[in-house]
TORSEPA-487575 format. One record per residue: residue number from 1; residue in one letter; x, y, z of N, C-alpha, C in turn. Coordinates in Angstrom, 2 decimals. Atoms other than C-alpha are relative to their C-alpha. Last residue first. Example, Ala and Ser with C-alpha at 12.3 -4.5 7.8 and 13.67 -1.06 7.14 Angstrom:
{num=2 residuo=s n.c1=-0.82 n.c2=-1.19 n.c3=-0.06 ca.c1=13.67 ca.c2=-1.06 ca.c3=7.14 c.c1=-0.77 c.c2=1.09 c.c3=0.73} $
{num=1 residuo=a n.c1=0.89 n.c2=-1.19 n.c3=0.00 ca.c1=12.30 ca.c2=-4.50 ca.c3=7.80 c.c1=0.90 c.c2=1.20 c.c3=0.00} $
//
This chain:
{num=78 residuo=x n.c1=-0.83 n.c2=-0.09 n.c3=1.40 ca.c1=55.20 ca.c2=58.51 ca.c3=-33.71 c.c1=-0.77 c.c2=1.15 c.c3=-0.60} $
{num=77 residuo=x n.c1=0.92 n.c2=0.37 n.c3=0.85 ca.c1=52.93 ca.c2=57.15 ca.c3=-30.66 c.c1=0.91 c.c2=0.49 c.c3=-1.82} $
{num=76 residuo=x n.c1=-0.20 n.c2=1.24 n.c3=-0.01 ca.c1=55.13 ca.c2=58.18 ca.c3=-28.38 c.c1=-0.57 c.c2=-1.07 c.c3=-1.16} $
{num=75 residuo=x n.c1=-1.13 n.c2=0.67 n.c3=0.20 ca.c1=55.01 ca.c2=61.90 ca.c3=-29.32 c.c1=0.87 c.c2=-1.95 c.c3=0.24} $
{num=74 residuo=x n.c1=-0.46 n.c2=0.04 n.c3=1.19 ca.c1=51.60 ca.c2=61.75 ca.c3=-29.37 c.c1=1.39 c.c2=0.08 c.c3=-0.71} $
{num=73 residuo=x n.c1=0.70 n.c2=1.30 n.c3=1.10 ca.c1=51.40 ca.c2=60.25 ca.c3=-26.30 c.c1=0.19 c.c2=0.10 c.c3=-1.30} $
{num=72 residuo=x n.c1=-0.61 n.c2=1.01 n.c3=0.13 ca.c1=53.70 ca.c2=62.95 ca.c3=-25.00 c.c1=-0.51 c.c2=-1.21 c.c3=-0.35} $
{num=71 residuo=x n.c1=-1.27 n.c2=-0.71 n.c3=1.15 ca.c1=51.96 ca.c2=65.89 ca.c3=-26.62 c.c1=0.60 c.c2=-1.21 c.c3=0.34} $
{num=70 residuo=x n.c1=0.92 n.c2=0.50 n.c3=1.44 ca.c1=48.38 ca.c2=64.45 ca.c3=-24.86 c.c1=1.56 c.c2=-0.02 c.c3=-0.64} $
{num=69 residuo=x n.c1=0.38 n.c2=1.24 n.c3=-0.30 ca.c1=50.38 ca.c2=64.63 ca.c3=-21.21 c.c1=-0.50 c.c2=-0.60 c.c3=-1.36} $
{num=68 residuo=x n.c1=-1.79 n.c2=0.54 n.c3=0.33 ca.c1=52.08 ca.c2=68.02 ca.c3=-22.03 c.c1=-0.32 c.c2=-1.52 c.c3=0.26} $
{num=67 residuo=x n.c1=-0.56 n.c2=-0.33 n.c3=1.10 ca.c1=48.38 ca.c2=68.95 ca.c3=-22.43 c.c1=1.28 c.c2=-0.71 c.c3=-0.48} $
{num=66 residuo=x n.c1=0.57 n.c2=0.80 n.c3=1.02 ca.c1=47.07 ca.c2=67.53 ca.c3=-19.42 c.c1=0.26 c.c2=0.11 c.c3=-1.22} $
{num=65 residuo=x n.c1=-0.38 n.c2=1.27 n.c3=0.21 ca.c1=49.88 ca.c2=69.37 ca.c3=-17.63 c.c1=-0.63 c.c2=-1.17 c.c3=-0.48} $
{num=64 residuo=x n.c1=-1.39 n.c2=-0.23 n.c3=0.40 ca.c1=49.04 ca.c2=72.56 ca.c3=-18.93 c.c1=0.25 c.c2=-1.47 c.c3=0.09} $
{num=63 residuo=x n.c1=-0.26 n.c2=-0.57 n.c3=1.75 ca.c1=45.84 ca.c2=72.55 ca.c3=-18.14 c.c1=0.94 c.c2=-0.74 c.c3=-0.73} $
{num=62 residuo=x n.c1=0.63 n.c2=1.46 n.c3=0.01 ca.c1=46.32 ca.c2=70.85 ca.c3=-14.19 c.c1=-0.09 c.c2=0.32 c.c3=-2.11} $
{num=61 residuo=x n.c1=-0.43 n.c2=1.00 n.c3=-0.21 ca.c1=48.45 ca.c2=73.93 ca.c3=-13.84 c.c1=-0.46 c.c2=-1.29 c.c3=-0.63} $
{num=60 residuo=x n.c1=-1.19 n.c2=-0.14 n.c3=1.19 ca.c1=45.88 ca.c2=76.58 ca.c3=-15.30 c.c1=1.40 c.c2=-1.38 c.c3=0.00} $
{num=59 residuo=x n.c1=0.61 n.c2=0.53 n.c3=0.84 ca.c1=43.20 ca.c2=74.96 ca.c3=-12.56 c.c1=1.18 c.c2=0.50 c.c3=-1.67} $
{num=58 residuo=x n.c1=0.02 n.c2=1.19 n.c3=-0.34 ca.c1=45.77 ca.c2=75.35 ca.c3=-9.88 c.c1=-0.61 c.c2=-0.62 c.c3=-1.53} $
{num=57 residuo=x n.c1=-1.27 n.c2=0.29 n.c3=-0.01 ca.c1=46.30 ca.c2=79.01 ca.c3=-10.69 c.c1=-0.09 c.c2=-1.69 c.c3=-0.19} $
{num=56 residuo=x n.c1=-0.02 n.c2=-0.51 n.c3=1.50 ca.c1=42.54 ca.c2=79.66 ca.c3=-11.01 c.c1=1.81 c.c2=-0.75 c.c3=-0.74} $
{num=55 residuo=x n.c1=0.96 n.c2=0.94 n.c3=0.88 ca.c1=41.85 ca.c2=78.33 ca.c3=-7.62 c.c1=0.26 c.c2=-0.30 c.c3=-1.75} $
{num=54 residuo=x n.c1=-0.73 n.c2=1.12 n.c3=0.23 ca.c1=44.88 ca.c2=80.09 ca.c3=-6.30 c.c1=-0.90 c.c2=-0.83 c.c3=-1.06} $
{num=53 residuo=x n.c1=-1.84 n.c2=0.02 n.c3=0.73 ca.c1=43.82 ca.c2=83.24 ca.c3=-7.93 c.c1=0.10 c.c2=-1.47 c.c3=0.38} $
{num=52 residuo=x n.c1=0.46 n.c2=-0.24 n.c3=1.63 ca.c1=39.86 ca.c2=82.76 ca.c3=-6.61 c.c1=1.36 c.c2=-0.44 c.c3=-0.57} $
{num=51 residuo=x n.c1=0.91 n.c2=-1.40 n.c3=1.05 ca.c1=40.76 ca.c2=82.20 ca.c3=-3.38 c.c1=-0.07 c.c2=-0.16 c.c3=-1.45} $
{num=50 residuo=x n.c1=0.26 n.c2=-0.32 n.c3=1.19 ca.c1=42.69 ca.c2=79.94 ca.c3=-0.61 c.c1=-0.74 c.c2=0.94 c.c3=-1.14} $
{num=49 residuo=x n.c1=-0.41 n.c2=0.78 n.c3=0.44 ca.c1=44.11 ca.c2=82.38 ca.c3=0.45 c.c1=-0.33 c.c2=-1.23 c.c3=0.77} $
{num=48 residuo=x n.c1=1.13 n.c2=0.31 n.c3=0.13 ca.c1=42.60 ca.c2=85.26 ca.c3=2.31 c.c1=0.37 c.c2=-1.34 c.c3=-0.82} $
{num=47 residuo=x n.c1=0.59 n.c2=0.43 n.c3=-1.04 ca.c1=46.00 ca.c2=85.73 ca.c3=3.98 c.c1=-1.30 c.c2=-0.06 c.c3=-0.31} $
{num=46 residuo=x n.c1=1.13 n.c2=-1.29 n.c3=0.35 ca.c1=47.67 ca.c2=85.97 ca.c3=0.11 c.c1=-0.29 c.c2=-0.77 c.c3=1.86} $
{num=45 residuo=x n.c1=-0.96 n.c2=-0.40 n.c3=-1.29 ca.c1=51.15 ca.c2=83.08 ca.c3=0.75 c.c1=-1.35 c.c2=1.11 c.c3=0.22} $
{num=44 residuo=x n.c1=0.55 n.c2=0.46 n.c3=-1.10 ca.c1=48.85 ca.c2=81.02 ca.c3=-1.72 c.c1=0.70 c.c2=0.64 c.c3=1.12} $
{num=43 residuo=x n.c1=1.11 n.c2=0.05 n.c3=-0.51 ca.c1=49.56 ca.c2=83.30 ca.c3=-4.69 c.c1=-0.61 c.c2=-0.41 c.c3=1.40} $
{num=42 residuo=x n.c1=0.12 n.c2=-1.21 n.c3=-0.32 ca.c1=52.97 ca.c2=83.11 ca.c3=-4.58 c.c1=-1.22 c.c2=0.66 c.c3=0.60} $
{num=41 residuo=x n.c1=-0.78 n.c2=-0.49 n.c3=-0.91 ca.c1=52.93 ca.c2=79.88 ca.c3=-4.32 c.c1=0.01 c.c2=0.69 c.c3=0.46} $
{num=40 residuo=x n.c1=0.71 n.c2=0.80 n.c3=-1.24 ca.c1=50.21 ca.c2=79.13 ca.c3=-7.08 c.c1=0.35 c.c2=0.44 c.c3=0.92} $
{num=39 residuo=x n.c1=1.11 n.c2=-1.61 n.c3=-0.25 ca.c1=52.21 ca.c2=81.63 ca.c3=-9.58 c.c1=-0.60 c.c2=-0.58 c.c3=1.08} $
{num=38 residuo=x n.c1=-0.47 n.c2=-1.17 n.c3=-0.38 ca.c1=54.69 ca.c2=79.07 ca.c3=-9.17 c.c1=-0.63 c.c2=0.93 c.c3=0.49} $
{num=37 residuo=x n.c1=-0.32 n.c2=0.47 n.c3=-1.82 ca.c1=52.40 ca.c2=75.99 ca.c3=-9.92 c.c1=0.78 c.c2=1.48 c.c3=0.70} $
{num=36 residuo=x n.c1=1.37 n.c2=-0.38 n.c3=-0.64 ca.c1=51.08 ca.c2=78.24 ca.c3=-12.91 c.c1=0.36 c.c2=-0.83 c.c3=1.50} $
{num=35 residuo=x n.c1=-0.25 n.c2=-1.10 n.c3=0.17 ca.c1=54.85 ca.c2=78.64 ca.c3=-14.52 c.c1=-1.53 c.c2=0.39 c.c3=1.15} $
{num=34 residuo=x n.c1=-0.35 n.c2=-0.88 n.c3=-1.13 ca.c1=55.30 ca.c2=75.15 ca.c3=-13.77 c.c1=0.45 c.c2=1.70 c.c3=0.30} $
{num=33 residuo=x n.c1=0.16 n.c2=0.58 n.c3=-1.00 ca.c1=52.71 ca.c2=74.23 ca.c3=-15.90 c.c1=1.01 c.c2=0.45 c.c3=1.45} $
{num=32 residuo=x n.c1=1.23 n.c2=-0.80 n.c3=-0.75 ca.c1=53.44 ca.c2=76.72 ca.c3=-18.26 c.c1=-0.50 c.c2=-0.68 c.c3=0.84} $
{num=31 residuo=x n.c1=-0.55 n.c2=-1.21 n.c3=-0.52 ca.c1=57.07 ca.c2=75.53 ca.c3=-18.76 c.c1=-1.79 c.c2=0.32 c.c3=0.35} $
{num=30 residuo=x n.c1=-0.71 n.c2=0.73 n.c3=-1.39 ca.c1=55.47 ca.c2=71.57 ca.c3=-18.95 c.c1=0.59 c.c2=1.51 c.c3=0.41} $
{num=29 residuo=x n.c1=0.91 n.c2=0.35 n.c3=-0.57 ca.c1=53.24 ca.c2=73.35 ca.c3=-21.92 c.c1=0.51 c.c2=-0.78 c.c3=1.57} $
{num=28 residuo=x n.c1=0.35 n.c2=-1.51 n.c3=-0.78 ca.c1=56.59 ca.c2=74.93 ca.c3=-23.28 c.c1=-1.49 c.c2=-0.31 c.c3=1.22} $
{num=27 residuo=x n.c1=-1.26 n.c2=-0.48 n.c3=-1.44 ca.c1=58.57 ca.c2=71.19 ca.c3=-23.10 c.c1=-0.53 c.c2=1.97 c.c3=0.45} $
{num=26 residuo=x n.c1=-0.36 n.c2=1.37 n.c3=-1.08 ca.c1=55.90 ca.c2=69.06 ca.c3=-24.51 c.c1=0.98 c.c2=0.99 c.c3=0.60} $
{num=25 residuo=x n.c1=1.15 n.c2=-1.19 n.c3=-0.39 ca.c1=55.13 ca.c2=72.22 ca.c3=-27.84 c.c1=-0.25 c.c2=-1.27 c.c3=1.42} $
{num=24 residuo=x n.c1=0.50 n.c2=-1.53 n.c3=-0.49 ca.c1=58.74 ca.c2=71.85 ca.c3=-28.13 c.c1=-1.36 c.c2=0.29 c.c3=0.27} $
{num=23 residuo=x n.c1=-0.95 n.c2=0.24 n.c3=-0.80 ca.c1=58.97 ca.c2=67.96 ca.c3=-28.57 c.c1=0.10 c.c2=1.75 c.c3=0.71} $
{num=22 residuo=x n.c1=0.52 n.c2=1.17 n.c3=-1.26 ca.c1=56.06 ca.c2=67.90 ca.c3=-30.73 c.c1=0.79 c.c2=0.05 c.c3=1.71} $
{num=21 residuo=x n.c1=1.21 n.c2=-0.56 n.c3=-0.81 ca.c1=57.53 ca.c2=70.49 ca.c3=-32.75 c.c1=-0.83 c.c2=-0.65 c.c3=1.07} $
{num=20 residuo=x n.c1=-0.63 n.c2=-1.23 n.c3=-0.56 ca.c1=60.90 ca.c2=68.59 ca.c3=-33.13 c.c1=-1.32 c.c2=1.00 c.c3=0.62} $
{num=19 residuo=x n.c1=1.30 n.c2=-1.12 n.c3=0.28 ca.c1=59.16 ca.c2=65.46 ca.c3=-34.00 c.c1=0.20 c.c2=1.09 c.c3=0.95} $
{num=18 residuo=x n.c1=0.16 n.c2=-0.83 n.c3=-1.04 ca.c1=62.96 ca.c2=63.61 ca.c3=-34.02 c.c1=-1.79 c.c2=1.14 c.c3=-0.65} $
{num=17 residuo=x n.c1=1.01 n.c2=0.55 n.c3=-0.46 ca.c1=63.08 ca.c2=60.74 ca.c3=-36.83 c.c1=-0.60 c.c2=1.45 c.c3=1.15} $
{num=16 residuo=x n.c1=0.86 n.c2=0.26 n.c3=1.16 ca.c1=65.78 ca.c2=61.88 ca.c3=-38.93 c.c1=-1.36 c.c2=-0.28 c.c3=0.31} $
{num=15 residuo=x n.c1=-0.08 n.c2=-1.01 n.c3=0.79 ca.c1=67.96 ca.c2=63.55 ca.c3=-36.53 c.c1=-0.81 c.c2=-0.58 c.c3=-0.68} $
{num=14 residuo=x n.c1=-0.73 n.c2=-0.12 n.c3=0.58 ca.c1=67.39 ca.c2=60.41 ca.c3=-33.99 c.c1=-0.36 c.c2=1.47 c.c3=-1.04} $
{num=13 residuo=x n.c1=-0.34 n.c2=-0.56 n.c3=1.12 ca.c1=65.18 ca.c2=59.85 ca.c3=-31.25 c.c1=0.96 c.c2=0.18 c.c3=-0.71} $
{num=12 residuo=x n.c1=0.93 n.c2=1.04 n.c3=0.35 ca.c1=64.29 ca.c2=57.83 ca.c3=-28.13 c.c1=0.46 c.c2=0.30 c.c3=-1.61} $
{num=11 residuo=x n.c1=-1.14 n.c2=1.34 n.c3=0.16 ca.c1=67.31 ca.c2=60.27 ca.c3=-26.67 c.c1=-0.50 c.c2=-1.27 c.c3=-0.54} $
{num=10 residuo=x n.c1=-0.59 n.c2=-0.35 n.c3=0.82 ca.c1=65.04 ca.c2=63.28 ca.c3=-26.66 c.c1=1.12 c.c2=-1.45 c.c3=-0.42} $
{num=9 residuo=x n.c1=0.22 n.c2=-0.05 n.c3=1.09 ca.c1=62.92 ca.c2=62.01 ca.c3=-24.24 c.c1=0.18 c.c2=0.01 c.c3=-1.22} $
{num=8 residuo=x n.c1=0.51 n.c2=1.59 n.c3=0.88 ca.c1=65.37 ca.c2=60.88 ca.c3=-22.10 c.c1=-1.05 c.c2=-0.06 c.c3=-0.75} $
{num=7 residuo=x n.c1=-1.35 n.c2=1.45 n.c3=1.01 ca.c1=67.08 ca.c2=64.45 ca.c3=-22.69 c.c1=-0.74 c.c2=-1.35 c.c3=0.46} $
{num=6 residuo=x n.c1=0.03 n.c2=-0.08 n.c3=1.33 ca.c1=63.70 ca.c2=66.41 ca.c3=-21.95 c.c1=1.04 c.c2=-0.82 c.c3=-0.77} $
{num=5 residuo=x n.c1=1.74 n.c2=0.44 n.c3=0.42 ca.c1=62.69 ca.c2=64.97 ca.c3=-18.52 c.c1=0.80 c.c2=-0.05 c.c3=-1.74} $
{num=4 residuo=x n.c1=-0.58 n.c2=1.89 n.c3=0.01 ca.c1=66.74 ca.c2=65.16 ca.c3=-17.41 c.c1=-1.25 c.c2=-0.18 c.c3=-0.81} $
{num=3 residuo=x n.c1=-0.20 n.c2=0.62 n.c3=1.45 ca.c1=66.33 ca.c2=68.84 ca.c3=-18.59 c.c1=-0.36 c.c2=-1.34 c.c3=0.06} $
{num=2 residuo=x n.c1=-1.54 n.c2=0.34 n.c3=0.13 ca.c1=63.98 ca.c2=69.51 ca.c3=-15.36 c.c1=0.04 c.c2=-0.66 c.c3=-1.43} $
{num=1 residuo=x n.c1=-0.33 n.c2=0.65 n.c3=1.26 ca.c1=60.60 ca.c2=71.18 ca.c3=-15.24 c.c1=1.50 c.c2=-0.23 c.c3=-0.02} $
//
C-alpha cells in the first residue's frame, strides 16, 4: 500500500466535500490486503506449502481487495 494511492485520491477532494470514512475504511481494507499478501510470504516459505494457510491467506487478500474496490466506487460515485 503506498501514500501516492491515498494522496491522488485524496486530492479529488476538498474539506467540504472529503468522505473521510470512506477514505479510511479504502486505506485499512488496502492495509489488510497487504497485511494477508505478507502473511502469504511468510506462509509460502512452509516446505509443505502450498496449504491450507497459504490458501486461506490468498483468499483473505482477494477479500480485502474486493472491498477496497466497492469503497472506491463508492467513493467515486460521491
Amino acid at each position: 500500500m503506498k501514500q501516492t494511492a491515498f494522496s491522488k485520491a485524496d486530492a479529488y477532494f476538498t474539506a467540504d466535500n472529503e468522505p473521510t470514512d470512506l477514505i479510511e475504511q479504502w486505506r485499512s481494507d488496502n492495509g489488510d490486503a497487504n497485511a494477508a499478501i505478507t502473511q502469504y510470504s511468510v506462509d509460502g516459505l512452509s516446505p509443505d506449502a502450498p496449504n491450507a494457510k497459504t490458501q486461506q491467506d490468498a483468499k483473505d487478500a482477494l477479500t480485502a481487495l474486493t472491498k477496497a474496490d466497492k469503497d472506491a466506487e463508492k467513493i467515486a460515485n460521491g
